[in-house]
N, C-alpha and C positions, 0 to 999 in steps of 0.2 A: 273205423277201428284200426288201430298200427299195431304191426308186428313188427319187434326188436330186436335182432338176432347178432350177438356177438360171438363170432367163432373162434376160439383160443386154440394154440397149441394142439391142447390136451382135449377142453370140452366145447362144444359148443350150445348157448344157451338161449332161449326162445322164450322169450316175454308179451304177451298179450296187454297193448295200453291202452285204454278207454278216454283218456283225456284229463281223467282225474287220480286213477292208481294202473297198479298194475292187476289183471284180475287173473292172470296165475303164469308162473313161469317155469319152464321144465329145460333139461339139461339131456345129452347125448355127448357120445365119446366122437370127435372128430374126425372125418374121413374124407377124405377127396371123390372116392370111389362111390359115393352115397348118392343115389342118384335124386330128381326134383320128387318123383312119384316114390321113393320111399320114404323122404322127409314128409310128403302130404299124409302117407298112409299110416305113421306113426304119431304127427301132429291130430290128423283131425281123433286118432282113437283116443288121444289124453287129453283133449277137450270135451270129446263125450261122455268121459268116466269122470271129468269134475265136473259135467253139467255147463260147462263156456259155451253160453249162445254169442258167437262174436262173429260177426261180419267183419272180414280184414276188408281192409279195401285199401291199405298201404303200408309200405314195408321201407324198412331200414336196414342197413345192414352193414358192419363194421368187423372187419375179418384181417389175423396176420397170417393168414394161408390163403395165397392166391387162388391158388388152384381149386378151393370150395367153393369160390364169389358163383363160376356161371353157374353152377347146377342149386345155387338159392338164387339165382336171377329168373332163372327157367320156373322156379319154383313161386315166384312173385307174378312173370307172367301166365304161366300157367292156370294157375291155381286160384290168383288173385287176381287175375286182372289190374294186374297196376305195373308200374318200374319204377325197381326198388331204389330209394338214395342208397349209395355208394360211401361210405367215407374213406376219405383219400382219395375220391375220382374229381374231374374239375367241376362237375357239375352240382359236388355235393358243395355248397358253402360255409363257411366256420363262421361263429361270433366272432372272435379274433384270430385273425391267422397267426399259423406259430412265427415264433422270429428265432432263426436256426440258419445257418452255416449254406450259403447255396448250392442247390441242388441237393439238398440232405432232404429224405425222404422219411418221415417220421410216421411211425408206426401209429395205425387209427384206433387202437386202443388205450394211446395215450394221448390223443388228442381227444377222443369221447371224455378219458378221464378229467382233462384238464376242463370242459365242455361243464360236467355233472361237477366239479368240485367248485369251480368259481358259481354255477350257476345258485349253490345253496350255501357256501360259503368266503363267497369274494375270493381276492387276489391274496398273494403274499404269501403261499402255501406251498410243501412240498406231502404228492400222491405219492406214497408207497403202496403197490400193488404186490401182492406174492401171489404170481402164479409160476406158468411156469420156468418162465425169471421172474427177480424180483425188481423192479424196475422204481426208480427213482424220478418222478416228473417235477419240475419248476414250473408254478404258476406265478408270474408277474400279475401286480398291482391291478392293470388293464384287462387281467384274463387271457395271457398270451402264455401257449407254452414257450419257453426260451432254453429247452434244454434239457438234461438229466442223468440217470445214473443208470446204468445197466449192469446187474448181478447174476449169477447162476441162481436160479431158482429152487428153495426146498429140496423140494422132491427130485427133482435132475441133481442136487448134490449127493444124497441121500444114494440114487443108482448109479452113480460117477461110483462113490464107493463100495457098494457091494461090487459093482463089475473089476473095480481094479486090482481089488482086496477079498481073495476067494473065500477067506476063514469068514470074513463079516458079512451076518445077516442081512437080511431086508428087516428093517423096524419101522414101527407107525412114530409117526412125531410126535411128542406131548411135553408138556414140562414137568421137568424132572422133580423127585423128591429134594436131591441131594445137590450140589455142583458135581462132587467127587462119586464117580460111578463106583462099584462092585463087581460088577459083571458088564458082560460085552457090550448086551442090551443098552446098560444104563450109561455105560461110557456113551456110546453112540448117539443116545439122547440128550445126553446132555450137552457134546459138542456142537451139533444141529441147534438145538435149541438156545444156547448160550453165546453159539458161536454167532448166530443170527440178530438174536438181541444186541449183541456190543456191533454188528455191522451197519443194522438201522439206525443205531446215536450216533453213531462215528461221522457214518457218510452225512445225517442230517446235521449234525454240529456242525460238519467242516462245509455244508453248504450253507447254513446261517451265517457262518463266519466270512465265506466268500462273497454273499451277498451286500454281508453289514449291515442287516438288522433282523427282529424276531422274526419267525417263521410258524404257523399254525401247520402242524405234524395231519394228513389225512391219511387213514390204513384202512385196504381194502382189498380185497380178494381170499379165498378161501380159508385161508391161514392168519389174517388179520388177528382174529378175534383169541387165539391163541396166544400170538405173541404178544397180545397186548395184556396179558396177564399178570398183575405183580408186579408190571413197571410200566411205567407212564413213559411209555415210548408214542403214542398219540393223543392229539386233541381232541380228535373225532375218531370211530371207524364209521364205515358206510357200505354195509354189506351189498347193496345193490346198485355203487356208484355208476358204474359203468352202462347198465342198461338206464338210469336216469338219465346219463348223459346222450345217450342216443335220443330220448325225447328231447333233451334241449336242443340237437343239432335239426331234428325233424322239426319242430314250432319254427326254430328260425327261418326255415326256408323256405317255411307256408307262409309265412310272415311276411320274405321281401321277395314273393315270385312276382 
C-alpha cells in the first residue's frame, strides 16, 4: 500500500493508494517543527476512525518546503519500513524530464502536476494550480514540463491587503453578486474574484498565443472549482491532480527499477 504525501506551503496532504483508488486522504496545516512520531500518532488515529486496514509499505513524497522532507523521511523509515521516493531528488525518476533553462530547479509540485495531467489527459496543456501561488505549468505534446507562470496566490493576495491597508478586512473569497461592489466586503470580492478571472484568460491566451496553437486549460487546487464558475476558464478541473500524479511518478519507478 503507498502513502502520498504532498506538503504545500500552507497544507500538507496524506493520501492512502491501494493500486486502484484512493481509500481516504486527510490534510494538516504545514510545519517544519512536526516531528516523524506526531505525524504517525495523528495518521494512524484518522485511519482508525475511518476504519483504513492499510499496510503502508511505501511512500512518496513531493514537498516545496525543504525543511519537512527529513522528519516524513524519518517517518517512512520509522514507521514504514520503507525509503520514501523523493520528488526532485536524483533518485526519484520522471516520465519525461522537464526541458528548462540549466540548472533551474523546478518545483516538485509542478512536476507531479505535469506527471497527473499528461498521464490522464496527454500533452498540449496548461495546469493552473491555485494554491498558495497560483502557478501556471506548460505541458508539451511529449509530456515535458517546459515551463511556466508564477502568480501571488489568492489567499497571500487577499493578506498582502488587509496587512497593507488597515481599514480593510479580512473576507472569505466567493463570486460576487454584482461586478460593482456596495460596500467594502463586496468591493473586495469582487476585485479578487474578477481580478483573478481576467488573470487566468489573459496569461492562458497569451501562452496559447506564444505557443501557436490550441491549448486544453487544467484547473486545480483548492480554489479551482470556484473560479470556474460562470466562465469557462477550464476544460477540465481535477480536484486530486496532484496526489494522482504522485502515483504516476511511483508506478514509473517500480516499472524501470
Amino acid at each position: 500500500m503507498l502513502l502520498a504525501i504532498d506538503c504545500g506551503n500552507t497544507n500538507t496532504v496524506f493520501s492512502i493508494w491501494d493500486g486502484r483508488g484512493f481509500l481516504a486522504t486527510w490534510r494538516i496545516a504545514t510545519d517544519w517543527r512536526r516531528t516523524a512520531d506526531e505525524y504517525y500518532v495523528w495518521l494512524s488515529a484518522l485511519m482508525q476512525m475511518r476504519q483504513v486496514d492499510a499496510m503502508i509499505d511505501e511512500v512518496i513524497i513531493s514537498s516545496t518546503v525543504p525543511r519537512v522532507v527529513f522528519n516524513l523521511r524519518v517517518l517512512a523509515d520509522r514507521y514504514f519500513n520503507c525509503r520514501p521516493l523523493v520528488v526532485g531528488k536524483p533518485e526519484c525518476r520522471l516520465p519525461v524530464p522537464p526541458r528548462v533553462d540549466e540548472g533551474t530547479a523546478v518545483g516538485p509540485d509542478r512536476l507531479v502536476n505535469t506527471a497527473g495531467a499528461f498521464d490522464r489527459h496527454g500533452g498540449n496543456l496548461i495546469v493552473v494550480d491555485f494554491g498558495t501561488a497560483t502557478t501556471f505549468d506548460v505541458v508539451e505534446a511529449d509530456g515535458a514540463y517546459v515551463g511556466g507562470v508564477i502568480a501571488p496566490g489568492v489567499n497571500t493576495s487577499l493578506e498582502a491587503l488587509h496587512n497593507a491597508a488597515a481599514a480593510l478586512p479580512h473576507v472569505d473569497v466567493s463570486k460576487p453578486q454584482r461586478v460593482v461592489g456596495t460596500n467594502t466586503v463586496a468591493c473586495m470580492q469582487s476585485g479578487i474574484f474578477w481580478g483573478y478571472v481576467g488573470l487566468v484568460r489573459e496569461i492562458c491566451d497569451r501562452i496559447k498565443g506564444e505557443r501557436g496553437h490550441d491549448m486544453r486549460i487544467i484547473g486545480t487546487g483548492g480554489l479551482a472549482s470556484l473560479f470556474g464558475q460562470g466562465d469557462v476558464l477550464f476544460d477540465r478541473i481535477e480536484d486530486d491532480l496532484t496526489m494522482h500524479g504522485l502515483t504516476v511518478i511511483h508506478r514509473y519507478n517500480k516499472e524501470t527499477e
